[in-house]
C-alpha positions as a Markdown table, in Angstrom:
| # | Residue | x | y | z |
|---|---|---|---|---|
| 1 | Unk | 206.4 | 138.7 | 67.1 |
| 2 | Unk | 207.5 | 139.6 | 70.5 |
| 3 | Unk | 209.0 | 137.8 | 73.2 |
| 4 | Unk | 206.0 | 138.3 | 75.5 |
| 5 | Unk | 204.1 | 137.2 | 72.4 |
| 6 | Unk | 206.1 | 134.1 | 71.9 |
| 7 | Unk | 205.4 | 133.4 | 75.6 |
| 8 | Unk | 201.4 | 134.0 | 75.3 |
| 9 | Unk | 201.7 | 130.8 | 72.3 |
| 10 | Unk | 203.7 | 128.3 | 74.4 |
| 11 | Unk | 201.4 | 128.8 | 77.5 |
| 12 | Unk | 198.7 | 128.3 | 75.0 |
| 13 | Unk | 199.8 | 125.4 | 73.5 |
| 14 | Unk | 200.7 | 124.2 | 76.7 |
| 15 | Unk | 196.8 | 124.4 | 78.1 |
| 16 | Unk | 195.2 | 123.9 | 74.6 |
| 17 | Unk | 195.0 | 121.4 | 71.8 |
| 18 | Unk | 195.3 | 118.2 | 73.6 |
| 19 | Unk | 195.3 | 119.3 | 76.7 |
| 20 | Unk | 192.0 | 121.0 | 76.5 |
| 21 | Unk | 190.6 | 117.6 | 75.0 |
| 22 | Unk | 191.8 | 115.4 | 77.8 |
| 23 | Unk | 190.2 | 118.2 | 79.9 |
| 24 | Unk | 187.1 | 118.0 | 78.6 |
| 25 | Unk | 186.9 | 113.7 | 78.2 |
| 26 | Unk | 188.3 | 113.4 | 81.8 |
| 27 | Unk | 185.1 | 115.6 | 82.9 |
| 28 | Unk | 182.9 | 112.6 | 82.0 |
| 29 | Unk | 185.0 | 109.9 | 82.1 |
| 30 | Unk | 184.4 | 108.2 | 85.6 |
| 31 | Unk | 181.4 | 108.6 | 85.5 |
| 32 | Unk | 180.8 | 107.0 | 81.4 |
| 33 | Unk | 183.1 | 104.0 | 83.4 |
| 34 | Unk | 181.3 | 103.6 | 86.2 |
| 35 | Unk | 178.4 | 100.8 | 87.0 |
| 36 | Unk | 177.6 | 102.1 | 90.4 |
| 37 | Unk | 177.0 | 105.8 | 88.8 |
| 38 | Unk | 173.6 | 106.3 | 88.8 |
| 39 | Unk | 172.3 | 105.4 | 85.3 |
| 40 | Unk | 171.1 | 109.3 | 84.3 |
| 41 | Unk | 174.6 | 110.8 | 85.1 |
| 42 | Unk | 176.2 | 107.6 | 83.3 |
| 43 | Unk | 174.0 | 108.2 | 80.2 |
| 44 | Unk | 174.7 | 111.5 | 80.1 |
| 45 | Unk | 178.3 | 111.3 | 80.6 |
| 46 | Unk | 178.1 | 108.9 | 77.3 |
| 47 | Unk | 176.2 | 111.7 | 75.2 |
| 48 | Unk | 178.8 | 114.2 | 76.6 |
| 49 | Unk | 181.9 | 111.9 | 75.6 |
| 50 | Unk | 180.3 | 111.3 | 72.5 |
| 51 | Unk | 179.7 | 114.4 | 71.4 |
| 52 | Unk | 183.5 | 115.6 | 71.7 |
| 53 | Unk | 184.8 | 112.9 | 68.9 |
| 54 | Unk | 188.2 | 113.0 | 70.2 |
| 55 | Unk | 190.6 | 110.0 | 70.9 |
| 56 | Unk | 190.5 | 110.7 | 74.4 |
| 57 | Unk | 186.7 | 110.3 | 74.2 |
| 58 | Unk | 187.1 | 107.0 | 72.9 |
| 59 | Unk | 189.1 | 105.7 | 76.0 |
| 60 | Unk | 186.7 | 106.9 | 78.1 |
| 61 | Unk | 183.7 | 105.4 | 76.4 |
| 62 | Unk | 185.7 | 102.1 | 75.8 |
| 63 | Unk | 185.3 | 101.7 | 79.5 |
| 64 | Unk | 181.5 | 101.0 | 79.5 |
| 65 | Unk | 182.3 | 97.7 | 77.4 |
| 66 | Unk | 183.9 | 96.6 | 80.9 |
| 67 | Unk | 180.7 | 95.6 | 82.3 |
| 68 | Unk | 177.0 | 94.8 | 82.3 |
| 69 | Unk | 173.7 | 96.4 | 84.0 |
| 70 | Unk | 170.2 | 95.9 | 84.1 |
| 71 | Unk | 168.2 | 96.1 | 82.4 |
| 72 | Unk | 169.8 | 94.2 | 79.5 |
| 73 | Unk | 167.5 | 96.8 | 77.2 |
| 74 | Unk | 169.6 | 99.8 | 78.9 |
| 75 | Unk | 172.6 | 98.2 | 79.4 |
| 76 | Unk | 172.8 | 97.8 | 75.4 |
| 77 | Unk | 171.4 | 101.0 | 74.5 |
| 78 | Unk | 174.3 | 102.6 | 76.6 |
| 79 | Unk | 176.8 | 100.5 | 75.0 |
| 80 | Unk | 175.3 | 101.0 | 71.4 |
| 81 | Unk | 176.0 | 104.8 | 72.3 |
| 82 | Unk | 179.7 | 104.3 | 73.3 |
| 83 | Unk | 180.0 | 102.1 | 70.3 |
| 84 | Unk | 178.8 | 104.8 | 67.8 |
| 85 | Unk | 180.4 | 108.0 | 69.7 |
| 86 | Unk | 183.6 | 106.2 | 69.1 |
| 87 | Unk | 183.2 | 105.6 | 65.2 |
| 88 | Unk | 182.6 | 109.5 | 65.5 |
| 89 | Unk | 186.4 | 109.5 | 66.3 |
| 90 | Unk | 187.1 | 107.7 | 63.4 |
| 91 | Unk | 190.7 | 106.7 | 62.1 |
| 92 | Unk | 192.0 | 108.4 | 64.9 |
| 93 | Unk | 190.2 | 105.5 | 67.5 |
| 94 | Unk | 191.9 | 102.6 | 66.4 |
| 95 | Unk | 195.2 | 102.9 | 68.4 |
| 96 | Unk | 193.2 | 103.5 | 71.2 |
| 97 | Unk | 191.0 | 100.5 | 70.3 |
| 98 | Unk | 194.3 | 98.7 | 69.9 |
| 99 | Unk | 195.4 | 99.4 | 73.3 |
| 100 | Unk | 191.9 | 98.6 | 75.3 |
| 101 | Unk | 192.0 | 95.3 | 73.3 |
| 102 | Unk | 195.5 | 94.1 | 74.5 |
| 103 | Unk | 194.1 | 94.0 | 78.1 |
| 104 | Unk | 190.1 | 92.9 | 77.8 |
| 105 | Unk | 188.8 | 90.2 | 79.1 |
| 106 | Unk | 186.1 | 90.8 | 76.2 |
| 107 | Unk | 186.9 | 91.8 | 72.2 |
| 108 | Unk | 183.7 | 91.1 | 71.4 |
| 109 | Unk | 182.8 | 95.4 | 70.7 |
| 110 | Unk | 186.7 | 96.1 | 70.1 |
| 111 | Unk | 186.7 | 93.7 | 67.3 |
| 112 | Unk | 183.3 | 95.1 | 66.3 |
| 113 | Unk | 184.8 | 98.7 | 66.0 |
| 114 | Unk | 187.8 | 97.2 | 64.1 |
| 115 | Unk | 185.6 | 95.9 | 61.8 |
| 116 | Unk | 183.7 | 99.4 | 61.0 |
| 117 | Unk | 187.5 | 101.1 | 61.2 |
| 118 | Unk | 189.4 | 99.0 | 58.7 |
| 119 | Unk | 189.6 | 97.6 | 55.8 |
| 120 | Unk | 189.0 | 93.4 | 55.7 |
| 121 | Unk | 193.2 | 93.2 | 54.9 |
| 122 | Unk | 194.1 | 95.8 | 57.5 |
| 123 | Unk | 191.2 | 93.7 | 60.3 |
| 124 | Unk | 193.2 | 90.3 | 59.3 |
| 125 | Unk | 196.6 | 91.9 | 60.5 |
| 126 | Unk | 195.2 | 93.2 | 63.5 |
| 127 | Unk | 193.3 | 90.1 | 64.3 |
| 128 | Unk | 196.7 | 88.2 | 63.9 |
| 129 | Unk | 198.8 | 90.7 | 65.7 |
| 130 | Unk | 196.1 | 90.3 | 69.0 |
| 131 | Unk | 196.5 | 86.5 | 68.6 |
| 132 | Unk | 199.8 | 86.7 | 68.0 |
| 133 | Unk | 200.3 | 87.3 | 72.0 |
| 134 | Unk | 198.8 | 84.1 | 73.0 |
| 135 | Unk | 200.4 | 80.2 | 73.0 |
| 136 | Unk | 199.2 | 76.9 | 72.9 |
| 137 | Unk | 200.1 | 76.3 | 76.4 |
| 138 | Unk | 197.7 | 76.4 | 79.6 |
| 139 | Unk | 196.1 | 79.8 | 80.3 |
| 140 | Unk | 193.4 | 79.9 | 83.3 |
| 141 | Unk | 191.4 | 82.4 | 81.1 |
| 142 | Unk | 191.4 | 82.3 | 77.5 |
| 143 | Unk | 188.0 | 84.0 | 76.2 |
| 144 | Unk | 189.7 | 86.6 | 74.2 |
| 145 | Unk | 191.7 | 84.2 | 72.2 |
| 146 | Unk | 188.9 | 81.6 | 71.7 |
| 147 | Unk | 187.4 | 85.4 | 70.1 |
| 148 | Unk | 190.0 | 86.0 | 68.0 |
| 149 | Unk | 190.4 | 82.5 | 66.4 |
| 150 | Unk | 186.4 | 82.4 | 66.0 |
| 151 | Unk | 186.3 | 85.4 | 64.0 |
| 152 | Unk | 189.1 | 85.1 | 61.7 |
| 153 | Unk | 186.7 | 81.5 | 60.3 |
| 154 | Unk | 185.0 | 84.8 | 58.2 |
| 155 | Unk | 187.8 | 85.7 | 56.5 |
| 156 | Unk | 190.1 | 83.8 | 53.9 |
| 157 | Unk | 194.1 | 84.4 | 53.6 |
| 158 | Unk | 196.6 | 82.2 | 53.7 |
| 159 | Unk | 198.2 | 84.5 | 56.6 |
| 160 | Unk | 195.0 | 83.0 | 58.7 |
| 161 | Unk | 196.2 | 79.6 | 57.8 |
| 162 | Unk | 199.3 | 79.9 | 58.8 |
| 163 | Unk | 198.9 | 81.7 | 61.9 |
| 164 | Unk | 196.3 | 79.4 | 63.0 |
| 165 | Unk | 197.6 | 76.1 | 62.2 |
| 166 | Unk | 199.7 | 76.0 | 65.3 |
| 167 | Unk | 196.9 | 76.1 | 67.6 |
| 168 | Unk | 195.5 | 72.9 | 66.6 |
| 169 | Unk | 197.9 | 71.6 | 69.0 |
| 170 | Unk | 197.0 | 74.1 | 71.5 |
| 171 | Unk | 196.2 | 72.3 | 75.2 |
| 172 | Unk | 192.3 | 73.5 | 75.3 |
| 173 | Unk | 189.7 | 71.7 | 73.6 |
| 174 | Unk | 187.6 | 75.0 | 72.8 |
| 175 | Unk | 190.8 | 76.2 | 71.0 |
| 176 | Unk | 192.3 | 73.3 | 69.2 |
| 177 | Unk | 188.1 | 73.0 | 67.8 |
| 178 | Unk | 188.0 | 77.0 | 67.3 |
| 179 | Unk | 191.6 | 76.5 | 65.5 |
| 180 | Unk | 190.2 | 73.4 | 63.3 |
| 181 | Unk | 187.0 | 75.6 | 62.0 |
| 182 | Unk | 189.1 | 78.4 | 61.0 |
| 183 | Unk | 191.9 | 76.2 | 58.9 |
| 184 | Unk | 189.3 | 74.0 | 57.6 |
| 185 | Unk | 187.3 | 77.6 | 56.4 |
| 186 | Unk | 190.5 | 78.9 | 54.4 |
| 187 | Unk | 189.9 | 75.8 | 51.7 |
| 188 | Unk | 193.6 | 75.2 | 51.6 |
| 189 | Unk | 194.6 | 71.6 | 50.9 |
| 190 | Unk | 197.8 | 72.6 | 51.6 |
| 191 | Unk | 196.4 | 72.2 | 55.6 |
| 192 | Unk | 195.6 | 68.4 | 55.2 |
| 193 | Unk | 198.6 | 67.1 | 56.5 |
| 194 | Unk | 198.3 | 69.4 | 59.9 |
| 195 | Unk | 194.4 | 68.3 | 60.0 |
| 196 | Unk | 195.6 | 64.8 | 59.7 |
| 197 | Unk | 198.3 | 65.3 | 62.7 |
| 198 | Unk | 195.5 | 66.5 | 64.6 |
| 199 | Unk | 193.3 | 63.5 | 64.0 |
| 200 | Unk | 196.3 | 60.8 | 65.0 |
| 201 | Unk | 196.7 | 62.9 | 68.5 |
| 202 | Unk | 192.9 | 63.8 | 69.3 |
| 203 | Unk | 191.1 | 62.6 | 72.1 |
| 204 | Unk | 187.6 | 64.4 | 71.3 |
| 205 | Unk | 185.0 | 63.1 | 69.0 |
| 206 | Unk | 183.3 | 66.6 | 68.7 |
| 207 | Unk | 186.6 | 67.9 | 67.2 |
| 208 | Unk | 187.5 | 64.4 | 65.3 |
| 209 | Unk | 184.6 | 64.6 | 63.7 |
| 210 | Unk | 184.4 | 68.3 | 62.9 |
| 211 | Unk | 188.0 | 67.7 | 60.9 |
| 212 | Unk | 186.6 | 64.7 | 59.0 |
| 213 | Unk | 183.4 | 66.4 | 58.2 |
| 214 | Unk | 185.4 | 69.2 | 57.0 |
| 215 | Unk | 187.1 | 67.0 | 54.8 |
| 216 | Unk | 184.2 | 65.6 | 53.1 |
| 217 | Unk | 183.0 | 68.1 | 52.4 |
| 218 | Unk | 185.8 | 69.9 | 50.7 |
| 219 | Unk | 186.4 | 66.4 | 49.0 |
| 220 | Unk | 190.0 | 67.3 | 49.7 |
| 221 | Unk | 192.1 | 63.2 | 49.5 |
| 222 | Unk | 194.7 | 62.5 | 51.6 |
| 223 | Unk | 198.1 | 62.0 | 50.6 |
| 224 | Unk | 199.2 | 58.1 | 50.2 |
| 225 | Unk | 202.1 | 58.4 | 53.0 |
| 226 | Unk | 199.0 | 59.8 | 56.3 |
| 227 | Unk | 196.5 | 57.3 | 55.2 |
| 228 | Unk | 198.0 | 54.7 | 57.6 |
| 229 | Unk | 197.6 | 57.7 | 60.7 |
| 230 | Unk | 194.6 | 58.5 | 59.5 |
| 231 | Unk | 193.4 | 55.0 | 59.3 |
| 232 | Unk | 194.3 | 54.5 | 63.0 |
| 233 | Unk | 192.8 | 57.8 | 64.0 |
| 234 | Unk | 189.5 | 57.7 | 62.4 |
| 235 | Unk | 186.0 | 57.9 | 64.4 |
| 236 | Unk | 183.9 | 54.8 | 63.9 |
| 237 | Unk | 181.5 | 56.2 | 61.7 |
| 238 | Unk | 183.9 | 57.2 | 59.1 |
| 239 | Unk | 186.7 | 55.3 | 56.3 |
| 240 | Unk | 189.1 | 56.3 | 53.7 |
| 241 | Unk | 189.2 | 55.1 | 50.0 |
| 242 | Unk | 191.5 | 53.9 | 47.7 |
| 243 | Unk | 192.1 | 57.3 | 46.8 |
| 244 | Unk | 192.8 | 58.4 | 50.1 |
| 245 | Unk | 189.2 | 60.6 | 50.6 |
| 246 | Unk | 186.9 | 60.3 | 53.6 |
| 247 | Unk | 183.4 | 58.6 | 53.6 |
| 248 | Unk | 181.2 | 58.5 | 56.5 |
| 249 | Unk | 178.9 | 56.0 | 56.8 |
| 250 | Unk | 174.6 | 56.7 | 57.0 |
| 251 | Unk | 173.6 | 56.4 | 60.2 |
Protein backbone atom coordinates (compact mmCIF):
# COMPACT_ATOMS: atom_id res chain seq x y z
CA UNK A 1 0.00 0.00 0.00
CA UNK A 2 0.84 3.48 -0.95
CA UNK A 3 0.90 6.59 0.70
CA UNK A 4 -1.86 8.12 -1.37
CA UNK A 5 -3.54 4.83 -0.62
CA UNK A 6 -3.10 5.04 3.03
CA UNK A 7 -4.65 8.50 2.66
CA UNK A 8 -7.77 7.23 0.50
CA UNK A 9 -8.44 4.75 4.00
CA UNK A 10 -8.20 7.48 6.71
CA UNK A 11 -10.53 9.91 4.69
CA UNK A 12 -12.69 6.85 4.47
CA UNK A 13 -12.83 5.94 7.79
CA UNK A 14 -13.08 9.40 8.68
CA UNK A 15 -16.63 9.80 6.57
CA UNK A 16 -17.66 6.13 6.98
CA UNK A 17 -18.52 3.59 9.60
CA UNK A 18 -19.97 5.68 12.26
CA UNK A 19 -20.03 8.60 10.72
CA UNK A 20 -22.11 7.44 7.82
CA UNK A 21 -24.63 6.03 10.58
CA UNK A 22 -25.07 9.24 12.50
CA UNK A 23 -25.47 10.61 8.91
CA UNK A 24 -28.18 8.62 8.06
CA UNK A 25 -30.14 8.60 11.88
CA UNK A 26 -29.69 12.42 12.00
CA UNK A 27 -31.65 12.63 8.52
CA UNK A 28 -34.77 11.45 10.39
CA UNK A 29 -34.19 12.37 13.71
CA UNK A 30 -36.11 15.69 14.29
CA UNK A 31 -38.56 14.90 12.69
CA UNK A 32 -39.11 10.99 14.60
CA UNK A 33 -38.75 13.66 17.86
CA UNK A 34 -40.97 16.00 16.98
CA UNK A 35 -44.88 16.36 18.08
CA UNK A 36 -45.56 19.41 15.92
CA UNK A 37 -44.25 17.38 12.70
CA UNK A 38 -46.98 16.49 10.80
CA UNK A 39 -47.91 12.91 11.69
CA UNK A 40 -47.07 11.26 7.96
CA UNK A 41 -43.45 12.78 7.95
CA UNK A 42 -43.14 11.73 11.82
CA UNK A 43 -44.32 8.08 10.93
CA UNK A 44 -42.19 7.88 8.27
CA UNK A 45 -39.22 9.19 9.94
CA UNK A 46 -39.92 6.17 12.52
CA UNK A 47 -39.95 3.42 9.64
CA UNK A 48 -36.77 5.15 8.33
CA UNK A 49 -34.97 5.07 11.78
CA UNK A 50 -36.13 1.77 12.24
CA UNK A 51 -35.04 0.30 9.50
CA UNK A 52 -31.22 1.34 9.91
CA UNK A 53 -30.88 -0.74 13.42
CA UNK A 54 -27.99 1.24 14.54
CA UNK A 55 -27.38 2.76 18.07
CA UNK A 56 -27.70 6.02 16.72
CA UNK A 57 -31.23 4.99 15.55
CA UNK A 58 -32.21 4.17 18.88
CA UNK A 59 -31.48 7.73 20.31
CA UNK A 60 -33.39 9.15 17.78
CA UNK A 61 -36.44 6.89 18.15
CA UNK A 62 -36.06 7.07 22.08
CA UNK A 63 -37.23 10.65 21.58
CA UNK A 64 -40.91 9.88 20.62
CA UNK A 65 -41.36 8.30 24.27
CA UNK A 66 -41.03 12.12 25.28
CA UNK A 67 -44.47 12.91 24.53
CA UNK A 68 -48.06 12.08 23.68
CA UNK A 69 -50.56 12.86 20.52
CA UNK A 70 -53.83 12.18 19.49
CA UNK A 71 -55.25 10.05 18.73
CA UNK A 72 -54.17 7.73 21.69
CA UNK A 73 -54.66 4.79 18.86
CA UNK A 74 -51.77 6.64 16.75
CA UNK A 75 -49.90 7.94 19.35
CA UNK A 76 -49.31 4.18 20.51
CA UNK A 77 -48.92 2.69 17.20
CA UNK A 78 -45.96 5.22 16.68
CA UNK A 79 -44.45 4.40 19.91
CA UNK A 80 -44.97 0.58 19.48
CA UNK A 81 -42.79 1.23 16.22
CA UNK A 82 -39.89 3.13 18.04
CA UNK A 83 -40.20 0.51 20.72
CA UNK A 84 -39.58 -2.48 18.22
CA UNK A 85 -37.00 -0.59 15.75
CA UNK A 86 -34.94 -0.27 18.78
CA UNK A 87 -34.93 -4.06 19.93
CA UNK A 88 -33.76 -4.26 16.14
CA UNK A 89 -30.60 -2.62 17.59
CA UNK A 90 -30.29 -5.13 20.01
CA UNK A 91 -27.40 -5.39 22.69
CA UNK A 92 -25.91 -2.56 21.22
CA UNK A 93 -29.20 -0.20 22.48
CA UNK A 94 -28.81 -0.63 26.01
CA UNK A 95 -26.15 2.12 26.81
CA UNK A 96 -28.10 4.26 24.88
CA UNK A 97 -31.24 3.13 26.79
CA UNK A 98 -29.15 3.71 29.83
CA UNK A 99 -28.37 7.23 29.05
CA UNK A 100 -32.11 8.42 27.88
CA UNK A 101 -33.26 6.81 31.22
CA UNK A 102 -30.91 8.83 33.53
CA UNK A 103 -32.78 12.10 32.38
CA UNK A 104 -36.75 10.94 31.69
CA UNK A 105 -39.34 12.18 33.31
CA UNK A 106 -40.90 8.66 32.19
CA UNK A 107 -39.05 4.89 32.41
CA UNK A 108 -42.11 3.43 31.84
CA UNK A 109 -40.78 2.18 27.72
CA UNK A 110 -36.99 2.42 28.86
CA UNK A 111 -37.62 -0.10 31.57
CA UNK A 112 -39.77 -1.96 29.08
CA UNK A 113 -36.77 -2.23 26.52
CA UNK A 114 -34.54 -3.28 29.49
CA UNK A 115 -36.65 -5.93 30.16
CA UNK A 116 -36.57 -7.45 26.38
CA UNK A 117 -32.57 -6.55 26.44
CA UNK A 118 -31.38 -8.31 29.56
CA UNK A 119 -31.36 -10.94 31.41
CA UNK A 120 -33.80 -10.80 34.95
CA UNK A 121 -30.08 -10.55 37.00
CA UNK A 122 -28.52 -8.05 34.62
CA UNK A 123 -32.47 -5.79 34.72
CA UNK A 124 -32.13 -6.02 38.75
CA UNK A 125 -28.66 -4.25 38.60
CA UNK A 126 -29.72 -1.79 36.28
CA UNK A 127 -32.92 -1.08 38.06
CA UNK A 128 -30.73 -0.55 41.32
CA UNK A 129 -28.12 1.42 39.62
CA UNK A 130 -31.17 4.02 38.23
CA UNK A 131 -32.52 4.10 41.83
CA UNK A 132 -29.38 4.28 43.19
CA UNK A 133 -29.40 8.25 42.07
CA UNK A 134 -32.23 9.14 44.08
CA UNK A 135 -32.63 9.86 48.28
CA UNK A 136 -35.15 9.84 50.67
CA UNK A 137 -35.23 13.43 50.88
CA UNK A 138 -37.77 16.01 49.22
CA UNK A 139 -37.76 15.96 45.40
CA UNK A 140 -40.62 18.26 43.63
CA UNK A 141 -40.86 15.39 40.94
CA UNK A 142 -40.27 11.95 41.72
CA UNK A 143 -42.36 9.76 39.06
CA UNK A 144 -39.29 7.95 37.79
CA UNK A 145 -38.31 6.74 41.21
CA UNK A 146 -41.82 5.78 42.35
CA UNK A 147 -41.21 3.61 38.68
CA UNK A 148 -38.29 2.12 39.58
CA UNK A 149 -39.25 0.93 43.17
CA UNK A 150 -42.79 -0.39 41.71
CA UNK A 151 -41.12 -2.54 39.35
CA UNK A 152 -38.46 -4.14 41.22
CA UNK A 153 -41.90 -5.71 43.65
CA UNK A 154 -41.62 -8.43 40.39
CA UNK A 155 -38.45 -9.56 41.15
CA UNK A 156 -36.87 -11.31 44.24
CA UNK A 157 -33.04 -10.73 45.44
CA UNK A 158 -31.88 -9.91 48.41
CA UNK A 159 -29.91 -6.91 46.52
CA UNK A 160 -33.75 -5.46 46.18
CA UNK A 161 -34.08 -5.77 49.85
CA UNK A 162 -31.38 -4.12 50.70
CA UNK A 163 -31.46 -1.34 48.30
CA UNK A 164 -34.95 -0.69 49.09
CA UNK A 165 -35.13 -0.85 52.68
CA UNK A 166 -33.85 2.65 53.13
CA UNK A 167 -36.69 4.24 51.41
CA UNK A 168 -39.21 3.18 53.86
CA UNK A 169 -38.05 6.24 55.55
CA UNK A 170 -38.19 8.24 52.49
CA UNK A 171 -40.27 11.74 53.07
CA UNK A 172 -43.14 10.84 50.35
CA UNK A 173 -45.90 8.82 51.12
CA UNK A 174 -46.15 7.22 47.44
CA UNK A 175 -42.50 6.11 48.09
CA UNK A 176 -42.22 5.00 51.60
CA UNK A 177 -45.75 2.64 50.41
CA UNK A 178 -43.96 1.77 46.92
CA UNK A 179 -40.77 0.91 49.25
CA UNK A 180 -43.09 -1.21 51.80
CA UNK A 181 -44.61 -3.49 48.71
CA UNK A 182 -41.40 -4.17 47.33
CA UNK A 183 -39.57 -5.41 50.83
CA UNK A 184 -42.64 -7.01 51.87
CA UNK A 185 -42.53 -8.95 48.09
CA UNK A 186 -38.83 -10.29 48.67
CA UNK A 187 -40.28 -12.76 51.65
CA UNK A 188 -37.26 -11.99 53.81
CA UNK A 189 -37.98 -12.05 57.57
CA UNK A 190 -34.81 -10.73 57.91
CA UNK A 191 -36.92 -7.18 56.92
CA UNK A 192 -39.23 -7.36 59.98
CA UNK A 193 -37.37 -5.33 62.19
CA UNK A 194 -37.18 -2.26 59.34
CA UNK A 195 -41.16 -2.96 58.64
CA UNK A 196 -41.63 -2.71 62.38
CA UNK A 197 -39.49 0.85 62.45
CA UNK A 198 -41.75 1.91 59.82
CA UNK A 199 -44.98 1.08 61.75
CA UNK A 200 -43.71 3.00 65.20
CA UNK A 201 -42.91 6.27 62.83
CA UNK A 202 -45.97 6.10 60.34
CA UNK A 203 -48.59 8.51 60.05
CA UNK A 204 -50.75 6.78 57.16
CA UNK A 205 -53.20 4.04 57.64
CA UNK A 206 -53.04 3.07 53.83
CA UNK A 207 -49.29 2.20 54.43
CA UNK A 208 -49.79 0.88 58.20
CA UNK A 209 -52.01 -1.32 57.10
CA UNK A 210 -50.36 -2.52 53.90
CA UNK A 211 -47.17 -3.51 56.36
CA UNK A 212 -49.41 -5.44 58.82
CA UNK A 213 -51.38 -7.07 56.05
CA UNK A 214 -48.14 -8.05 54.64
CA UNK A 215 -47.18 -9.63 57.72
CA UNK A 216 -50.17 -11.78 58.01
CA UNK A 217 -49.92 -13.01 55.46
CA UNK A 218 -46.44 -14.11 55.35
CA UNK A 219 -47.14 -15.26 59.07
CA UNK A 220 -43.70 -13.83 59.67
CA UNK A 221 -43.68 -13.19 64.20
CA UNK A 222 -42.08 -10.48 65.53
CA UNK A 223 -39.17 -10.61 67.63
CA UNK A 224 -39.88 -10.36 71.58
CA UNK A 225 -37.65 -7.01 72.00
CA UNK A 226 -40.30 -4.74 68.82
CA UNK A 227 -43.49 -6.09 70.18
CA UNK A 228 -43.75 -3.19 72.72
CA UNK A 229 -43.27 -0.54 69.30
CA UNK A 230 -45.33 -2.55 67.57
CA UNK A 231 -47.88 -2.61 70.24
CA UNK A 232 -47.92 1.24 70.29
CA UNK A 233 -47.99 1.49 66.59
CA UNK A 234 -50.59 -0.79 65.57
CA UNK A 235 -53.89 0.28 63.55
CA UNK A 236 -57.08 -0.35 65.46
CA UNK A 237 -58.23 -3.24 63.68
CA UNK A 238 -55.18 -5.20 64.26
CA UNK A 239 -53.17 -7.15 67.68
CA UNK A 240 -50.20 -9.17 68.26
CA UNK A 241 -49.96 -12.61 70.09
CA UNK A 242 -48.13 -14.23 72.49
CA UNK A 243 -45.96 -15.28 69.97
CA UNK A 244 -45.40 -12.05 68.68
CA UNK A 245 -47.65 -12.58 65.10
CA UNK A 246 -50.27 -10.13 63.81
CA UNK A 247 -54.05 -10.85 63.83
CA UNK A 248 -56.51 -8.52 62.42
CA UNK A 249 -59.77 -8.55 63.66
CA UNK A 250 -63.21 -9.43 61.15
CA UNK A 251 -64.80 -6.47 60.46
Amino acid sequence: MGIFDLFKTKTKDKTGGDGRARSAAAKWAEAAGSKRAQNYDRQEALQELAALATPEAAEALLKRFTFMIDPSITDQEEKDLAFEGILKVGGDAVPVIRAFAAKAESLAWPMKLMKELQTEEELIDELLAWLSRWDTEYAKFIDPKLQILVALEDYRSPKIREAVEPFLEDVNDDARFAAAATVLAQDDPSSVPALVALLADEESIRIKNKVCDGLILRGWPVEEDLRADMRRALPPAYSIDGDGKLLKRAP
